[in-house]
Backbone of each chain as ProteinMPNN parsed JSONL, in Angstrom:
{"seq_chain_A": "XXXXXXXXXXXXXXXXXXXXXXXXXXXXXXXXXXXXXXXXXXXXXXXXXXXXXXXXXXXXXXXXXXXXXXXXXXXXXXXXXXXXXXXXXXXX", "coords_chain_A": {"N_chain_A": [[-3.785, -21.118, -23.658], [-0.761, -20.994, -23.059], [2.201, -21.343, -25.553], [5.178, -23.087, -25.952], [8.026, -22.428, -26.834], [9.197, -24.102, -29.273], [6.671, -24.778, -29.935], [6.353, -22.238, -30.962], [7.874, -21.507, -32.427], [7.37, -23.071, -34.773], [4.882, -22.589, -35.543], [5.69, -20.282, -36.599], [6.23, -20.307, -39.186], [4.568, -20.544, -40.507], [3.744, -18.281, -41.139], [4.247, -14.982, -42.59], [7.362, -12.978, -42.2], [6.919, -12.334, -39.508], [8.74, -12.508, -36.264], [9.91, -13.993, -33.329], [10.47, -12.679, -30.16], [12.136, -11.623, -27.266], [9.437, -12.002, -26.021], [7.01, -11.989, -26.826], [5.62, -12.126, -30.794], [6.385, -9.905, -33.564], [5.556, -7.707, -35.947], [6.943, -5.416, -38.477], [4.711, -3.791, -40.793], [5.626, -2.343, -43.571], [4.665, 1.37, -44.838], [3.773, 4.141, -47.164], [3.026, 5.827, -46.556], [1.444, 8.444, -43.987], [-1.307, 8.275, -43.82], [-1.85, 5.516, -44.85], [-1.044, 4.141, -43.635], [-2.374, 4.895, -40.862], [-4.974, 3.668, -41.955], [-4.611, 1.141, -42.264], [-3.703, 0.532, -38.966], [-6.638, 1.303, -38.063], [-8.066, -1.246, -39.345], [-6.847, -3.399, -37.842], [-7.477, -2.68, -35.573], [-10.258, -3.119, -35.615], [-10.129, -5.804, -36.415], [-8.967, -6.478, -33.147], [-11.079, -5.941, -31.606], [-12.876, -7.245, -32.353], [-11.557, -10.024, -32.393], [-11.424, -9.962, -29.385], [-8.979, -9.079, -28.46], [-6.117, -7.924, -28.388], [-3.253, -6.204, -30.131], [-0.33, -4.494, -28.995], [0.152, -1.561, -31.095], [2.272, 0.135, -32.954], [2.584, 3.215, -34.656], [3.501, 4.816, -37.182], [5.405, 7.193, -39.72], [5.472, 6.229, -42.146], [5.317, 3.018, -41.389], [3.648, 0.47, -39.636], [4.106, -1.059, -36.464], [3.376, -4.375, -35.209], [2.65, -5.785, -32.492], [2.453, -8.376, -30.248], [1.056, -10.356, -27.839], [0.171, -12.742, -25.036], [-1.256, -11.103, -22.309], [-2.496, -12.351, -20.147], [-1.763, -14.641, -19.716], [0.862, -14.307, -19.923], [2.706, -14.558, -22.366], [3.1, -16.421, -25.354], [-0.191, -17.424, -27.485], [-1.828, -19.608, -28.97], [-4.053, -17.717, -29.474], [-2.616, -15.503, -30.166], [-1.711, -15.798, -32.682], [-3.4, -16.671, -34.414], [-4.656, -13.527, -34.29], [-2.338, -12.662, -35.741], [-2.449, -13.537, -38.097], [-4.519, -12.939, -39.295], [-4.051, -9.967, -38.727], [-2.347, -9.658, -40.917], [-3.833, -10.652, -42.692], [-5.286, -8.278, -43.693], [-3.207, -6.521, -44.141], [-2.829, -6.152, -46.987]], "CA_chain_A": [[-2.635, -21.786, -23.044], [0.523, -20.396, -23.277], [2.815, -22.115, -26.059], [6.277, -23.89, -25.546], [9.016, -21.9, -27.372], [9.496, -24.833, -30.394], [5.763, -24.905, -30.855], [6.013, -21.014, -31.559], [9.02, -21.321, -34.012], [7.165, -24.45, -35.227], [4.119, -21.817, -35.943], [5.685, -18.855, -37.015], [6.556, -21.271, -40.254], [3.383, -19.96, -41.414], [3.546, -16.814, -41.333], [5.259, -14.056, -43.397], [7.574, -11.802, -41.63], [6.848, -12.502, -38.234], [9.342, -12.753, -35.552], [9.827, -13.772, -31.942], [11.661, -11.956, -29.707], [11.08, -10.447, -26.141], [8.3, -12.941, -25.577], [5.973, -11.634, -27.984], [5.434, -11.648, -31.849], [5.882, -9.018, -33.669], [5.884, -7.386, -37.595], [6.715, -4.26, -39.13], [4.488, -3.506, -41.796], [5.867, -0.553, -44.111], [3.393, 1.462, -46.026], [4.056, 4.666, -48.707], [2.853, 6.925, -46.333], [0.786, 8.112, -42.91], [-2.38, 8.472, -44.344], [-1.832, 4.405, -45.539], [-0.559, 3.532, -42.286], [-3.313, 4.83, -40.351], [-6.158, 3.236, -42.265], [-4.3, -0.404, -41.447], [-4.353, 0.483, -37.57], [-7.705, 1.084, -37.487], [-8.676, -2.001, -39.825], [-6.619, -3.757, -36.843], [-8.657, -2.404, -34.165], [-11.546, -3.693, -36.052], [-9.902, -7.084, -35.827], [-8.529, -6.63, -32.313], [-12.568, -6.146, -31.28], [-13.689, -8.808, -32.909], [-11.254, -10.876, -31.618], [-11.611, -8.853, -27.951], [-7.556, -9.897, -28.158], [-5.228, -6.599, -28.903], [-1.64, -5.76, -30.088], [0.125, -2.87, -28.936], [0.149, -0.783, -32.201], [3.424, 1.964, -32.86], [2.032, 3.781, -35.84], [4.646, 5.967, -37.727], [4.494, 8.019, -40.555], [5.457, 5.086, -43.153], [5.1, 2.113, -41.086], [3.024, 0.114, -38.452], [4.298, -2.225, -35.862], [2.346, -5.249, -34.291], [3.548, -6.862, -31.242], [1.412, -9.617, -29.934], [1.381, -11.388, -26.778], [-1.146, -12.549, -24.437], [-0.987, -10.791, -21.044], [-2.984, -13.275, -19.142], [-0.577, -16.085, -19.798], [2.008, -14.07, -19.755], [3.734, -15.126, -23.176], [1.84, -16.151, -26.689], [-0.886, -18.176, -27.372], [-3.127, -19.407, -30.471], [-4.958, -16.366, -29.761], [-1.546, -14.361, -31.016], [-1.452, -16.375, -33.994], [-4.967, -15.924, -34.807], [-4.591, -12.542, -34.067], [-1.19, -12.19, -36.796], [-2.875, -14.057, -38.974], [-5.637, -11.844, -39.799], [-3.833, -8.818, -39.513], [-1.917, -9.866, -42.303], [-4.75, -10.509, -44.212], [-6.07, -6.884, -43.464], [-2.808, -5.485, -44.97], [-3.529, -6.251, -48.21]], "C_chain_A": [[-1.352, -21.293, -23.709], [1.501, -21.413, -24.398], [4.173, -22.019, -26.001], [7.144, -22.846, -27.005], [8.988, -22.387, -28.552], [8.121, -24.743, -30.773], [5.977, -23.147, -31.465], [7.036, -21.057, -33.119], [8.16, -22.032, -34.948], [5.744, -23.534, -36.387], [4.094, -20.671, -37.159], [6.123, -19.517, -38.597], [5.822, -20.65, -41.402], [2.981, -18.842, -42.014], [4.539, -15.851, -41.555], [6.13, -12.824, -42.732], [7.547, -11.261, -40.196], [8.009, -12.539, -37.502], [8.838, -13.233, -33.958], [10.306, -13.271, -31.133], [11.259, -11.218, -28.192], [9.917, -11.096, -25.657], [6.974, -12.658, -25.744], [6.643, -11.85, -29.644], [5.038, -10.745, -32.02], [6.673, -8.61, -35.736], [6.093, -5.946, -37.607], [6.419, -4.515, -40.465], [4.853, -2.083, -42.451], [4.465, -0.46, -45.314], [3.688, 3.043, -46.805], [3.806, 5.562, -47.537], [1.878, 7.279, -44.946], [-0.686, 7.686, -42.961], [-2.962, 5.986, -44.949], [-1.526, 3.265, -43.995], [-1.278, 3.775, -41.251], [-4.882, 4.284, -40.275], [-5.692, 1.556, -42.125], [-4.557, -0.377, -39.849], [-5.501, 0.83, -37.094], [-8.363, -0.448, -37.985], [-8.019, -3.124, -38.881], [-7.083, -3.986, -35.399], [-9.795, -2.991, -34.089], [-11.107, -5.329, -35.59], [-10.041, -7.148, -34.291], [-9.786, -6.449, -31.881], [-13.065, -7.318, -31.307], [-13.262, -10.268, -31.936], [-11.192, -10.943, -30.061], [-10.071, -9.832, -27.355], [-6.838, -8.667, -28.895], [-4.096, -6.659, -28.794], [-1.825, -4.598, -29.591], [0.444, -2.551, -30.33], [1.075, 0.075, -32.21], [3.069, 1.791, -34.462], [3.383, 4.738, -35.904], [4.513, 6.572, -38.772], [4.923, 6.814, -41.693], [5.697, 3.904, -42.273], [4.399, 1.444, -39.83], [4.161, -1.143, -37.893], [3.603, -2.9, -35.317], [3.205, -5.955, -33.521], [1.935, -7.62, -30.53], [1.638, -10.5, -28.491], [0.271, -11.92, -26.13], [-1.079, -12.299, -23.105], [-1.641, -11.89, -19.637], [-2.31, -14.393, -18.984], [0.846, -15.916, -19.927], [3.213, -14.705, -20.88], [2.322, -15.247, -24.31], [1.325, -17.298, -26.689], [-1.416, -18.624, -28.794], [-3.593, -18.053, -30.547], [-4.102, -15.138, -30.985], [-1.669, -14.912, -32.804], [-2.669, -16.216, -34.877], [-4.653, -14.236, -35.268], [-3.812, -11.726, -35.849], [-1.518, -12.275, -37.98], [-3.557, -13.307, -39.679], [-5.553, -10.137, -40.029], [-3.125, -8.497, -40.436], [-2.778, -10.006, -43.459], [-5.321, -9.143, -44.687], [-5.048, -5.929, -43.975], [-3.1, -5.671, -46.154], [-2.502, -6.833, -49.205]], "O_chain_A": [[-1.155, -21.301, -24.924], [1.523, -22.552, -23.93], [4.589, -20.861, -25.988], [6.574, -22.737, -28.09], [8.774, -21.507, -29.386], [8.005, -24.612, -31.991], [5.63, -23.007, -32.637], [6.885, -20.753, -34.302], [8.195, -21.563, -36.086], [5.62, -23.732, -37.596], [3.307, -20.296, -38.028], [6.434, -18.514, -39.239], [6.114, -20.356, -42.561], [2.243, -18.522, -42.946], [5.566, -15.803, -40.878], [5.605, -11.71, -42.734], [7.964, -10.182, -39.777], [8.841, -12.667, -38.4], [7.744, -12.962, -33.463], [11.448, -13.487, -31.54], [10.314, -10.448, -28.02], [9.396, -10.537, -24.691], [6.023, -12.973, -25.03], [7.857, -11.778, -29.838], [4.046, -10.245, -31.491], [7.642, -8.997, -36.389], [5.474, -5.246, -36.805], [7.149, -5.105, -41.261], [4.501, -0.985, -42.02], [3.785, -1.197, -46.028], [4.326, 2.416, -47.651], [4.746, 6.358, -47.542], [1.346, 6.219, -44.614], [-1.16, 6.839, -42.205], [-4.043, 5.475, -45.242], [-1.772, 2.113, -43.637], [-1.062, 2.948, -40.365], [-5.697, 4.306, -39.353], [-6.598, 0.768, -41.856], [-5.438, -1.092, -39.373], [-5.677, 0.78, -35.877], [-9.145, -0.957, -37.183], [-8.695, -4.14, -39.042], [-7.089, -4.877, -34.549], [-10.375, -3.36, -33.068], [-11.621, -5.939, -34.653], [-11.034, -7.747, -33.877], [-9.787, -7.536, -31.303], [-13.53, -8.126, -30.504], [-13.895, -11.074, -31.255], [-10.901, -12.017, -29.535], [-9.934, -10.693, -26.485], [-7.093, -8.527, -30.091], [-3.569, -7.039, -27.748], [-2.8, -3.847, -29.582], [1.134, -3.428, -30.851], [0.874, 1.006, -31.431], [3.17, 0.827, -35.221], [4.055, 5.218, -34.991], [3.322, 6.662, -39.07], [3.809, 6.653, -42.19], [6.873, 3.656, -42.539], [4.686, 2.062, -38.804], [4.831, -1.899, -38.596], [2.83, -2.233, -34.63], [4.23, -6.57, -33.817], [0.756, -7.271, -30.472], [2.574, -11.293, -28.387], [-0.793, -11.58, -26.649], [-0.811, -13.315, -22.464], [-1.213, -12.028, -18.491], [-2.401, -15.053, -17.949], [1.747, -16.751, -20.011], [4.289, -15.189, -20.53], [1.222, -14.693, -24.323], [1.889, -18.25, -26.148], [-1.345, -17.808, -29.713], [-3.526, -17.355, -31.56], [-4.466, -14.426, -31.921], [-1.685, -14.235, -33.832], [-2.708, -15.627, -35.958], [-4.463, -13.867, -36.427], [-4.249, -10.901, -36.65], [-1.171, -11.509, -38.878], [-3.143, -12.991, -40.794], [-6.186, -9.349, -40.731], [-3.076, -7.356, -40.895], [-2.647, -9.688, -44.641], [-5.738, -8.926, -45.825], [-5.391, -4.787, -44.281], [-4.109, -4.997, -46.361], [-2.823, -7.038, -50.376]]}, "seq_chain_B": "XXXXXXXXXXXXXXXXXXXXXXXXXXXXXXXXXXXXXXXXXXXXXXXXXXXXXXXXXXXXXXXXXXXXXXXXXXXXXXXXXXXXXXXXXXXX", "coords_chain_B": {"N_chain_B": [[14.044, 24.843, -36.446], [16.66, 23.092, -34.205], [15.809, 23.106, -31.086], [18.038, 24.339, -27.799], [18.65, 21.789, -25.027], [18.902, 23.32, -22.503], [16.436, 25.263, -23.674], [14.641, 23.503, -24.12], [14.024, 22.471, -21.926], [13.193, 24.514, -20.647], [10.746, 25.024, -22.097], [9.374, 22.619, -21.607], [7.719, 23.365, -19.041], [5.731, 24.696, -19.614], [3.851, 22.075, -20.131], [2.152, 19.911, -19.221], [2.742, 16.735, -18.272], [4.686, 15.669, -19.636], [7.819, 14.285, -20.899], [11.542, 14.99, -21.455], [13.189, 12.573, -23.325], [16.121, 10.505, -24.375], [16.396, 12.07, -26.75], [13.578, 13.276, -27.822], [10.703, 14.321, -27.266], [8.055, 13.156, -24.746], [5.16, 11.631, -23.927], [2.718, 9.435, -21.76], [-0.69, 8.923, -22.269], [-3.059, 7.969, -20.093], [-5.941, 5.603, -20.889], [-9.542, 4.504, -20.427], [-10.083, 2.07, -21.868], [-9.933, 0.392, -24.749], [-10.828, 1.274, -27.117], [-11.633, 4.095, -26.269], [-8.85, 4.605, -26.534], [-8.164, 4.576, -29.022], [-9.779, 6.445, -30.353], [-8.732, 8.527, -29.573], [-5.985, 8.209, -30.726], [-6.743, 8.903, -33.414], [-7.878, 11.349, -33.727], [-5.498, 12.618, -32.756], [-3.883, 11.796, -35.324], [-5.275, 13.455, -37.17], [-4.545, 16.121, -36.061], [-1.831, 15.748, -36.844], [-1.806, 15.272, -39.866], [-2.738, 17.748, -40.593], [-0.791, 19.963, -39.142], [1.617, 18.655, -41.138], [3.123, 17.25, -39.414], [4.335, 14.788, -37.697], [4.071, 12.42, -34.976], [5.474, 9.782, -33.551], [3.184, 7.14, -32.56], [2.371, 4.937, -30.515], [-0.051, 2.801, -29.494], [-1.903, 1.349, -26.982], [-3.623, -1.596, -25.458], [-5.057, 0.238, -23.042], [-3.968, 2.597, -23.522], [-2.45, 5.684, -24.658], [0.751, 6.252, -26.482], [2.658, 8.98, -26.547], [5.357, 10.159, -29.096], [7.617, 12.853, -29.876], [9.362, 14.188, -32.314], [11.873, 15.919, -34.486], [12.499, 14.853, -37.482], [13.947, 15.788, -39.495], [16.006, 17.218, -38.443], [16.908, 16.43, -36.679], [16.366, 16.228, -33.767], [14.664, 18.145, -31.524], [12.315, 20.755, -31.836], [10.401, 23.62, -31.736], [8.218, 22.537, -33.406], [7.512, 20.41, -32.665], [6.822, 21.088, -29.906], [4.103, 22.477, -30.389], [2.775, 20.528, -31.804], [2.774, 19.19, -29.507], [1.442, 20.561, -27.627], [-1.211, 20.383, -28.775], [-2.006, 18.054, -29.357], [-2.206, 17.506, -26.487], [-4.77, 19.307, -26.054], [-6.674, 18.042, -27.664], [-6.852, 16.14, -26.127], [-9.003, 15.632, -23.954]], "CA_chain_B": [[15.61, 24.562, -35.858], [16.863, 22.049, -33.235], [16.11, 23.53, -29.684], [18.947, 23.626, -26.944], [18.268, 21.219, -23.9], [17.668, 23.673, -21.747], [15.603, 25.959, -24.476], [13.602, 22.265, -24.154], [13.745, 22.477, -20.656], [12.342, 25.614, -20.074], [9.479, 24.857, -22.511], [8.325, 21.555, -20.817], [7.609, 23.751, -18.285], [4.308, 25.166, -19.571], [3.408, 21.144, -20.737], [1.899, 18.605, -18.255], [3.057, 15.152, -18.234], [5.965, 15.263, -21.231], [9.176, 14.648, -20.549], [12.353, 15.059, -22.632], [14.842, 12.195, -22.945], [16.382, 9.929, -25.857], [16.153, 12.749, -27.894], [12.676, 13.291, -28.344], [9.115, 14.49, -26.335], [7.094, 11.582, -24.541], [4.302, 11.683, -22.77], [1.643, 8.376, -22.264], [-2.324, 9.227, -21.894], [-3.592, 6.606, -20.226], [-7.829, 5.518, -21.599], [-10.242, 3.481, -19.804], [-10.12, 0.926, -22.734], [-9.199, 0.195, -26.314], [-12.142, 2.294, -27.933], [-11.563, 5.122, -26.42], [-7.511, 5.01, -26.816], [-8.108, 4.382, -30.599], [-10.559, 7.716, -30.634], [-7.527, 9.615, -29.284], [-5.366, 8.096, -32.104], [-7.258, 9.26, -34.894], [-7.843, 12.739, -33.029], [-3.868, 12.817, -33.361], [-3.43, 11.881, -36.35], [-5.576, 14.961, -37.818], [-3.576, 17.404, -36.025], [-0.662, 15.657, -37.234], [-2.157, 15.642, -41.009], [-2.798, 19.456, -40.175], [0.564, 20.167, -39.433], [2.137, 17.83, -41.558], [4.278, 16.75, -38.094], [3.949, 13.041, -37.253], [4.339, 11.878, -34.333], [5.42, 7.808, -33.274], [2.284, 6.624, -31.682], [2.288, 3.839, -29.447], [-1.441, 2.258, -29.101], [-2.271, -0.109, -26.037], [-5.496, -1.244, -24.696], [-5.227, 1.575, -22.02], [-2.789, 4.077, -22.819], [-1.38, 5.858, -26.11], [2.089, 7.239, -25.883], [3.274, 9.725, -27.851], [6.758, 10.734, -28.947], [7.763, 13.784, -30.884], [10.867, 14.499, -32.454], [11.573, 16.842, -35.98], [13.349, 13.591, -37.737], [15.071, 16.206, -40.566], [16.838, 18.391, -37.508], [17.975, 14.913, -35.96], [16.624, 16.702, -32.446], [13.094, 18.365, -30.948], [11.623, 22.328, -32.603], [8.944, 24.256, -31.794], [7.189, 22.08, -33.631], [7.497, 19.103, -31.611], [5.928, 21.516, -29.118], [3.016, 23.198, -30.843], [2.231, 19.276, -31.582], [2.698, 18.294, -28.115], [-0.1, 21.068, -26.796], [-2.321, 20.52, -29.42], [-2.597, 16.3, -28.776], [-2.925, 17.313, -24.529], [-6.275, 19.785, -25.864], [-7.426, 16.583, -27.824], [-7.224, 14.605, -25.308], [-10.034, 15.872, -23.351]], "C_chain_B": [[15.459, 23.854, -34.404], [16.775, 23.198, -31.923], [16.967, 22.923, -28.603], [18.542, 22.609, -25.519], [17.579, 21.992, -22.772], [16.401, 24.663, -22.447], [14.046, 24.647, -23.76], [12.938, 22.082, -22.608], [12.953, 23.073, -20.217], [10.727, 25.803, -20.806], [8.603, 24.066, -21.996], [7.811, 22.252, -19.987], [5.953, 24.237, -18.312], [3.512, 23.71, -20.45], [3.429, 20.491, -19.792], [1.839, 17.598, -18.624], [3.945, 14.68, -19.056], [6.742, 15.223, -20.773], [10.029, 14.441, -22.033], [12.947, 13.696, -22.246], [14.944, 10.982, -24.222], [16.291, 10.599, -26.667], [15.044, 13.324, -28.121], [11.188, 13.748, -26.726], [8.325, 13.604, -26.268], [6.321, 12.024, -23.653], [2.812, 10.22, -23.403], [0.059, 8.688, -21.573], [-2.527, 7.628, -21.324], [-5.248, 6.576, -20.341], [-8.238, 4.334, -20.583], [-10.105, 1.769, -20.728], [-9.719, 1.34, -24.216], [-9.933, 1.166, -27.208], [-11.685, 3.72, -27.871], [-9.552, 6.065, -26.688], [-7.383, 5.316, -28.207], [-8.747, 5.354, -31.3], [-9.256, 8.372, -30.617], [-6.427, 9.294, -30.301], [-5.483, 8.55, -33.416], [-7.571, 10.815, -34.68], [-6.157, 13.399, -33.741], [-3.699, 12.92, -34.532], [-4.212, 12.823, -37.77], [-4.884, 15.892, -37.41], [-2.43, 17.092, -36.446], [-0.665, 15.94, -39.101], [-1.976, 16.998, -41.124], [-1.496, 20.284, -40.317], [1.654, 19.596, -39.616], [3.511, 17.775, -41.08], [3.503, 15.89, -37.82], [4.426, 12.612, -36.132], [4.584, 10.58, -34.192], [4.267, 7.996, -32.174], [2.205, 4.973, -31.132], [0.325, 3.322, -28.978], [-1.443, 1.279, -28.664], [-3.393, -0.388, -25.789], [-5.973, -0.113, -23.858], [-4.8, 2.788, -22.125], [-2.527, 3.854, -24.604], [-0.386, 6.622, -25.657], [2.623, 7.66, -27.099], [4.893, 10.109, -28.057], [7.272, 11.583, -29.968], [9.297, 13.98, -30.621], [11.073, 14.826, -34.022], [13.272, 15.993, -36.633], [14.48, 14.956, -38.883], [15.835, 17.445, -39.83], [17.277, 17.648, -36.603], [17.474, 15.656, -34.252], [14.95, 17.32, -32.218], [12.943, 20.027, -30.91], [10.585, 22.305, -31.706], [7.741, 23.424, -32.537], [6.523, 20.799, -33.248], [6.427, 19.662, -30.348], [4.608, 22.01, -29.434], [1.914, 21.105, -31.086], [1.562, 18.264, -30.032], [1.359, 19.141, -27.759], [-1.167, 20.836, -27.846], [-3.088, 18.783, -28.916], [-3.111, 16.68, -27.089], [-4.089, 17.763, -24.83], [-7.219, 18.781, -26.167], [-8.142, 15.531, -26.656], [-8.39, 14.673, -24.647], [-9.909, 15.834, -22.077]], "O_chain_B": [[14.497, 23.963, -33.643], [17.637, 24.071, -31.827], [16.972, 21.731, -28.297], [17.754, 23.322, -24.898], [16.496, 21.793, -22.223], [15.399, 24.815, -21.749], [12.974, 24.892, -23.206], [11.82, 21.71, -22.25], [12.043, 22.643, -19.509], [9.794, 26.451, -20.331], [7.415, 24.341, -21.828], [6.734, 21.663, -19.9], [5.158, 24.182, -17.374], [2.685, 23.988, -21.319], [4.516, 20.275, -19.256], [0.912, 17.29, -19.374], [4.084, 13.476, -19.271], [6.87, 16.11, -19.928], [9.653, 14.033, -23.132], [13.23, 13.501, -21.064], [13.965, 10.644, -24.887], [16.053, 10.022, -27.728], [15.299, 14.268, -28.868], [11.078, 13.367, -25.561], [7.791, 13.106, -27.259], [6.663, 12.717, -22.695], [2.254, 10.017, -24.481], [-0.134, 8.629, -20.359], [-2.276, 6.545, -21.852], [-5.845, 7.545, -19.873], [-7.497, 3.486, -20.085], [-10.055, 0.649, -20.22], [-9.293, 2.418, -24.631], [-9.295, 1.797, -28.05], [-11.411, 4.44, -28.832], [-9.159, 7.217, -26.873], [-6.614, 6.191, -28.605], [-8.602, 5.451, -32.519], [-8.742, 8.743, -31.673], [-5.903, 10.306, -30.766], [-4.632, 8.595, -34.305], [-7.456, 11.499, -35.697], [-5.828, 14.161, -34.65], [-3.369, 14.007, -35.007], [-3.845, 12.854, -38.945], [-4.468, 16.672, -38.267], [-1.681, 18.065, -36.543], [0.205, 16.622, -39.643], [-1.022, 17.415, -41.781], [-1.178, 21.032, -41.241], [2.609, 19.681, -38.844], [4.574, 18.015, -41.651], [2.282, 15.98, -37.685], [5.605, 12.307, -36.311], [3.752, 9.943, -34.838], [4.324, 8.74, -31.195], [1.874, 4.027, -31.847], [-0.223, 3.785, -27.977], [-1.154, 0.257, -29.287], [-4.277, 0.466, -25.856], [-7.091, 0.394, -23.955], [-4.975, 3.763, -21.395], [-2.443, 2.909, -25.389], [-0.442, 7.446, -24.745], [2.924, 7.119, -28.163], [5.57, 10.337, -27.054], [7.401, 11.04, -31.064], [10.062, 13.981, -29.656], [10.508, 14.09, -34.831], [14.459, 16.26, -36.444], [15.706, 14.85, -38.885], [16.211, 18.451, -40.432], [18.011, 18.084, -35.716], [18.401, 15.572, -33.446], [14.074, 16.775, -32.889], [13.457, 20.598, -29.948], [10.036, 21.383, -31.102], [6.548, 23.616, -32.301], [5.4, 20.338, -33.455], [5.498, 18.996, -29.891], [3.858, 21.907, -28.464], [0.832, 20.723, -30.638], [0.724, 17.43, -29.689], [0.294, 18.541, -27.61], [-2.238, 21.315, -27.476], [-4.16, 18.477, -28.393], [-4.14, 16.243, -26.575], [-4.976, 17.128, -24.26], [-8.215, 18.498, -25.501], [-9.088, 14.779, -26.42], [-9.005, 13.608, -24.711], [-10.88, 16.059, -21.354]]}, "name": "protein", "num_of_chains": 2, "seq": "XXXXXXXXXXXXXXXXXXXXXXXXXXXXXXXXXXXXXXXXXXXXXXXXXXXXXXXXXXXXXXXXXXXXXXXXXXXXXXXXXXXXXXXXXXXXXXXXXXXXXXXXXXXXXXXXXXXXXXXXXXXXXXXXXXXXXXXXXXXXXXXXXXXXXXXXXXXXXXXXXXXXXXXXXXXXXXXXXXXXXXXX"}
């Protein structure tokens, strides 16, 4: 179910670095280098399986972006938050 | 060295599906699903290791989009191109 604007702010409380914007969440993680930044977007993918719930990914040579939404509801859900959640834990 | 617009022009020419514009070489593969977009990511990012030229990658469930551009010539080389045909042989 799609969540109400204040519950998302109300959410993103929790979480480090997050934004909203555009009608998705989304982070840039920076990382030292490509080689550092490619072994997070796959340990992402691994999530995004698991959870069979996917960001769009822009890989760069020192940093990843995650954007999050949920296309079926057209805006974000628990699922996103789930989602942020864990790939924060997966940077390290 | 920075190639002129039409230098760029006349190169797209022997490259299917890239276009120039914002500065930089784009072209988006689109994949049946997330698996096999995330193969073609890691494909990339050996020829980019290879010829330590990085492309911005863009990873969706369906589609990766690439965008080349030679960040310390502020503009788009030969090597933006030698990158670009090497990701289309990848692709399969």
């Amino acid at each position: 179910m799609r969540l109400s604007e204040s519950e998302i702010r109300e959410r993103l409380k929790d979480l480090k670095g997050w934004t909203y914007a555009g009608g998705r969440l989304e982070k840039r993680y920076p990382f030292r280098g490509f080689t550092d930044a490619l072994a997070f977007v796959n340990r992402v993918a691994e999530i995004a399986e698991a959870l069979n719930h996917h960001p769009d990914v822009l890989l760069q040579y020192g940093a990843v972006t995650l954007m999050c939404l949920t296309h079926s509801e057209n805006g974000v859900t628990a699922k996103d938050f789930d989602l942020a959640g864990r790939c924060d834990a997966a940077a390290g």
